[in-house]
LOTIMAR-968716 format. One line per field, with one value per residue (C-alpha): x, y, z. Coordinates in steps of 0.02 Angstrom, whole numbers. Layout:
% LOTIMAR-968716
u <- [X_...] $
v <- [Y_...] $
w <- [Z_...] $
***
This chain:
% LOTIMAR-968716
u <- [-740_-830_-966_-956_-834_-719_-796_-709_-667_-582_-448_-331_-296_-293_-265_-273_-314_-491_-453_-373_-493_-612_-508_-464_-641_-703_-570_-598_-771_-717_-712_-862_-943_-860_-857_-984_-1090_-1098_-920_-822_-715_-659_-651_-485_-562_-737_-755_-922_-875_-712_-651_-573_-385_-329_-209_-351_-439_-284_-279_-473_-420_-310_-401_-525_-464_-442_-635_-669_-567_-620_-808_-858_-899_-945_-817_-935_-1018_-826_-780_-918_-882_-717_-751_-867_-713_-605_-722_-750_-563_-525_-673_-594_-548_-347_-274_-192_-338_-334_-480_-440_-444_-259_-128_11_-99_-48_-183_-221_-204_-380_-535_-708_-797_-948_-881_-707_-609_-467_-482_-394_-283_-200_-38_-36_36_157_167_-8_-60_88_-36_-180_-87_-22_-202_-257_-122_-176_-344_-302_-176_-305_-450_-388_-543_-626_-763_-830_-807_-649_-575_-626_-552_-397_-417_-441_-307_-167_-239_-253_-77_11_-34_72_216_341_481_390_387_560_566_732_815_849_728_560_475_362_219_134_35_-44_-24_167_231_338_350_541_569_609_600_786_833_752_554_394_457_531_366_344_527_471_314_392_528_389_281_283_256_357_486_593_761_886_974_834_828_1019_979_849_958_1129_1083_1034_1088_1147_1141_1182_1022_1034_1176_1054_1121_988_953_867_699_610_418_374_254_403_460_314_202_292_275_121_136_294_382_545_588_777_773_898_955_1141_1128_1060_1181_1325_1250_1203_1026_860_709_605_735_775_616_581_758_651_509_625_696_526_507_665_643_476_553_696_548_697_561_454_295_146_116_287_351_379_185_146_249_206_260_234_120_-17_-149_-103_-193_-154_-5_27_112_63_142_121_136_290_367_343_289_248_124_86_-89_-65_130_258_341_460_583_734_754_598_480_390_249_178_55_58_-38_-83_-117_55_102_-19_43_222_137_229_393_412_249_325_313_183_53_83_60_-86_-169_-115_-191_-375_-356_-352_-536_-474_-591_-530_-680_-811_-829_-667_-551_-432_-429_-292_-186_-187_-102_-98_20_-124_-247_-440_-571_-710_-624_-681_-523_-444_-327_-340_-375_-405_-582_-577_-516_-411_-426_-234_-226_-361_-269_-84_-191_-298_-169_-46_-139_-177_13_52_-92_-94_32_-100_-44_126_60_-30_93_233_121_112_213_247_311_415_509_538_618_725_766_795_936_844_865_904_738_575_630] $
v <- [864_934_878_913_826_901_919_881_1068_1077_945_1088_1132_976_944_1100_1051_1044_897_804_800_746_622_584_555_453_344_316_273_91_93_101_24_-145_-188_-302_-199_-374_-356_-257_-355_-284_-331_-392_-297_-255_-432_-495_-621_-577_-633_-502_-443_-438_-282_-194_-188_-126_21_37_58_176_281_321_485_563_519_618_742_770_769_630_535_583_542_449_367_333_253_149_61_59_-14_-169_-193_-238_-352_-457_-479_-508_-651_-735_-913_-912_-1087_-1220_-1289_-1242_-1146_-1043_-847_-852_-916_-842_-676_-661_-685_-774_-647_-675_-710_-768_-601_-680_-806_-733_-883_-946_-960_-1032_-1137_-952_-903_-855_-675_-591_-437_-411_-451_-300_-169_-230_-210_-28_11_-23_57_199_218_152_312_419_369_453_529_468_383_202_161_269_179_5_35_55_-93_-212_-117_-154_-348_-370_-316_-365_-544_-572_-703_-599_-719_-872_-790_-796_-988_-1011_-893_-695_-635_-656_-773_-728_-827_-1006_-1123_-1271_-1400_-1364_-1251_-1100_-1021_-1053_-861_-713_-544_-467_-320_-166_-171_-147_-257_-104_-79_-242_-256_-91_-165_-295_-215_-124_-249_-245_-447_-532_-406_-456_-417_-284_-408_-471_-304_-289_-461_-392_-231_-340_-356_-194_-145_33_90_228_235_378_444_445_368_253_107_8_-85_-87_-74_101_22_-67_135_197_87_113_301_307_254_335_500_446_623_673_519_366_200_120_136_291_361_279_354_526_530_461_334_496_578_397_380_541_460_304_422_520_358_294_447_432_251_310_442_324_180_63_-71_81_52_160_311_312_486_625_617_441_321_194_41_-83_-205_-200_-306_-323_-390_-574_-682_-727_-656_-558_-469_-285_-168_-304_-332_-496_-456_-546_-489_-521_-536_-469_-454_-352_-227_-110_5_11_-172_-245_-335_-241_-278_-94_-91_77_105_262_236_207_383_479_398_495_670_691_646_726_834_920_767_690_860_859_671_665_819_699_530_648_671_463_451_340_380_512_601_438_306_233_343_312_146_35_0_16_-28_94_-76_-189_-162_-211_-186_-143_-54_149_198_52_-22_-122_-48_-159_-201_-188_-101_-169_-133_-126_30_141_160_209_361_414_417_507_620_657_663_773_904_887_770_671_500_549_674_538_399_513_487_287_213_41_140_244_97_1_134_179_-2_-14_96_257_434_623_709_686_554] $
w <- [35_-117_-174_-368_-510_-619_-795_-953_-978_-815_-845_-907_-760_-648_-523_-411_-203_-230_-381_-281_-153_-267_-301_-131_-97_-242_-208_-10_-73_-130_89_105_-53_-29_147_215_367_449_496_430_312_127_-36_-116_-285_-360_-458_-394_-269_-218_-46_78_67_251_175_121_286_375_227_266_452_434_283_451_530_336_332_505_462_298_370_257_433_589_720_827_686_617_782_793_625_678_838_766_631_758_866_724_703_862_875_710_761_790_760_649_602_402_389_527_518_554_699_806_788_606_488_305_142_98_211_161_155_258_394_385_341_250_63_-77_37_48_151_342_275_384_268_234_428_441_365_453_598_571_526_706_772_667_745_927_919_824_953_1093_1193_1329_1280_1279_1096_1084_1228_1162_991_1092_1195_1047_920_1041_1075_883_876_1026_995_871_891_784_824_793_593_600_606_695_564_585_474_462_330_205_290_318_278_405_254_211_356_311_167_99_65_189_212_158_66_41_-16_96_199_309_387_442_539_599_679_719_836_896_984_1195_1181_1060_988_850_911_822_743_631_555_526_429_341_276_255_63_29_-159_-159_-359_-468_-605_-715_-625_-468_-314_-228_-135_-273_-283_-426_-423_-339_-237_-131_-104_-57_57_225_206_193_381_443_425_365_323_416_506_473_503_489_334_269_408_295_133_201_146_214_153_103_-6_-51_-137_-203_-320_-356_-431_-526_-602_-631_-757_-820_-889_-967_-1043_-1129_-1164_-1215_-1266_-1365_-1294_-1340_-1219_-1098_-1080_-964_-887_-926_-797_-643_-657_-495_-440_-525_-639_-837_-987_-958_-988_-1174_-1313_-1447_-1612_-1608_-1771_-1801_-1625_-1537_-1359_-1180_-1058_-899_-765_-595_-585_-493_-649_-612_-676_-764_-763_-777_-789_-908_-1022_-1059_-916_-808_-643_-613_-430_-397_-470_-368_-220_-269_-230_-80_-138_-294_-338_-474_-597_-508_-522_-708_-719_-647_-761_-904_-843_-811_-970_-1036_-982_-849_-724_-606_-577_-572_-436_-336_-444_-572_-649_-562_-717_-928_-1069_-1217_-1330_-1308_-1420_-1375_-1514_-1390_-1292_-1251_-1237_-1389_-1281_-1110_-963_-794_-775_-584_-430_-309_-120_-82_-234_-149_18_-51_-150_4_121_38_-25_150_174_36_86_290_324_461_431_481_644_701_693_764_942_908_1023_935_795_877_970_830_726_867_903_708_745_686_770_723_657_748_838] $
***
């Protein structure tokens, strides 16, 4: 990667390949920056103290071969780290016991970053032990020579995995919950309709030991909402996070399920409609808040300036903390995350190229440690402010990887190589009912 950032008189013409991998690489940084060498586990954000997100180490995972390939690590040095990572996991007590690491081979949402136990009476996660898990299948398929460490990192990525009681998640229904907890048991909601949830049925499918069987993910896609948004046809969700977090996994492009079969289209082409509306609402900014427009959109999951109201030149308004907005139909609050845009390169690069030249140009911290800030707000006004409105005062570990790894995609298209040879991934999307393409 380089090893020089752009300066203030080169953001005219950002972001050419070499600006992105500057940015590629000053965001993979929060990777190694805030994981503890002891073992491996990652920050949920930079706030001093923060526990580990058991997403974020599964994005950390998988953010490995871009590192080796980009010769930011050495390969042995790379699996190494990698190798220790998945020890530690694999050592993490397993039981009902509530401060357990995790049970049924799922694991909790957040970890105490030093012993590696529950916190904050947290969830059992099946959708963030999902992207943990397709980060070691990332490396145990990216590992592939015949060495000791390589061969262990296999070993232990497909025990992490494999031990998984998929079916137990479903608790007696035909799709899976949204988790568990040892005081209350399972979590009253599920997994249907279209989101991020499509990895995790994928997975799921996937799994030698305890597949979910083909009917869970006809459940999960029964109550799909097919919408026309702008006169775009699309299968709707409405933060672009939801759109974009399986790809960063799987190739989606020309292959299809039941129901992109029905609609003649595919998941890729599905989302590159779900950017385009994204723009589109900004554009309109039906609730006129300060800075939408053609180069200023992203709205998903992301942190926000805190939940109260507030009058602004006039206009009574409600904002929110760390809530899922999206777009056209809320919620929305004025808060943009530029991660989320970035992540769009491969789907729609035409907006997203010019997007990103504009965001350089917020001082919003492309070219400076961990990248871009995670999210702003241009309507809310702080007096002390650099920039004179709010913008998040922390990164999050579960932003870093969708910008890193799709990158990767737009540029190489590794991510997607490498999981084309991943055999879990490839049964579940053909048991999912997938085929044509690459499969």
């Amino acid at each position: 990667m380089p090893e020089t950032l752009s300066t203030d008189a080169d953001l005219d013409r950002l972001p050419t390949d070499d600006d992105l991998s500057r940015l590629q690489f000053t965001t993979v940084l929060y990777y190694l920056h805030c994981t503890n060498p002891d073992n491996g586990l990652v920050r949920d954000k930079t706030e001093p103290n923060a526990p580990a997100s058991i997403a974020a180490i599964g994005m950390a995972l998988a953010t490995i071969p871009v590192v080796v390939e980009r010769g930011v690590l050495i390969r042995e040095f790379a699996a190494k780290i990698t190798r220790n990572r998945l020890r530690y996991l694999m050592a993490c007590p397993q039981g009902p016991e509530p401060d357990s690491s995790g049970y049924k081979g799922f694991f909790y949402h957040f970890l105490d970053i030093e012993t590696g136990r529950r916190v904050w009476q947290c969830e059992l996660s099946t959708i963030d032990s999902a992207f943990l898990f397709a980060g070691a299948l990332t490396v145990a398929t990216y590992f592939d020579r015949d060495t000791a460490d390589e061969a262990e990192i296999r070993g232990l990525a497909t025990a992490l995995y494999e031990r998984a009681d998929w079916n137990w998640a479903r608790d007696g229904g035909a799709t899976l919950t949204h988790g568990w907890r040892p005081e209350s048991g399972f979590i009253p909601y599920r997994w249907r309709g279209y989101d991020e949830g499509l990895l995790l049925y994928i997975i799921g499918l996937g799994s030698p030991t305890h597949p979910l069987p083909p009917e869970s993910y006809a459940a999960y896609t029964e109550s799909y909402e097919w919408r026309n948004i702008y006169g775009r046809e699309l299968l709707y969700s409405g933060p672009l996070f939801t759109h974009q977090l399986s790809h960063m996994w799987i190739d989606f492009r020309g292959i299809r399920d039941a129901f992109m079969r029905e609609h003649d289209t595919d998941y890729f082409e599905n989302t590159r409609h779900a950017t385009y509306v994204q723009q589109e609402y900004a554009i309109r900014n039906p609730m006129n808040f300060a800075g939408y427009g053609e180069h200023c959109w992203g709205f998903t999951a992301c942190d926000g300036p805190g939940w109260g109201k507030r009058t602004t030149e006039g206009v009574d308004r409600e904002y929110f903390d760390y809530i899922a907005r999206g777009a056209p139909f809320g919620p929305d609050d004025g808060t943009i995350a530029p991660w989320v845009a970035v992540a769009s390169l491969p789907f729609a690069p035409e907006i997203v190229v010019p997007t990103v030249r504009n965001f350089a140009r917020m001082n919003l911290g492309m070219t400076r440690l961990y990248g871009f800030k995670p999210s702003f707000n241009q309507t809310y006004a702080v007096e002390k402010s650099p920039t004179g409105w709010w913008v998040s005062p922390h990164h999050f570990g579960i932003d870093q990887g969708p910008v890193v790894l799709m990158i990767e995609n737009y540029r190489t298209g590794l991510l997607w190589s490498i999981m084309r040879r991943c055999r879990p991934i490839v049964t579940g999307l053909r048991r999912a009912g997938f085929s044509a393409g690459w499969l």
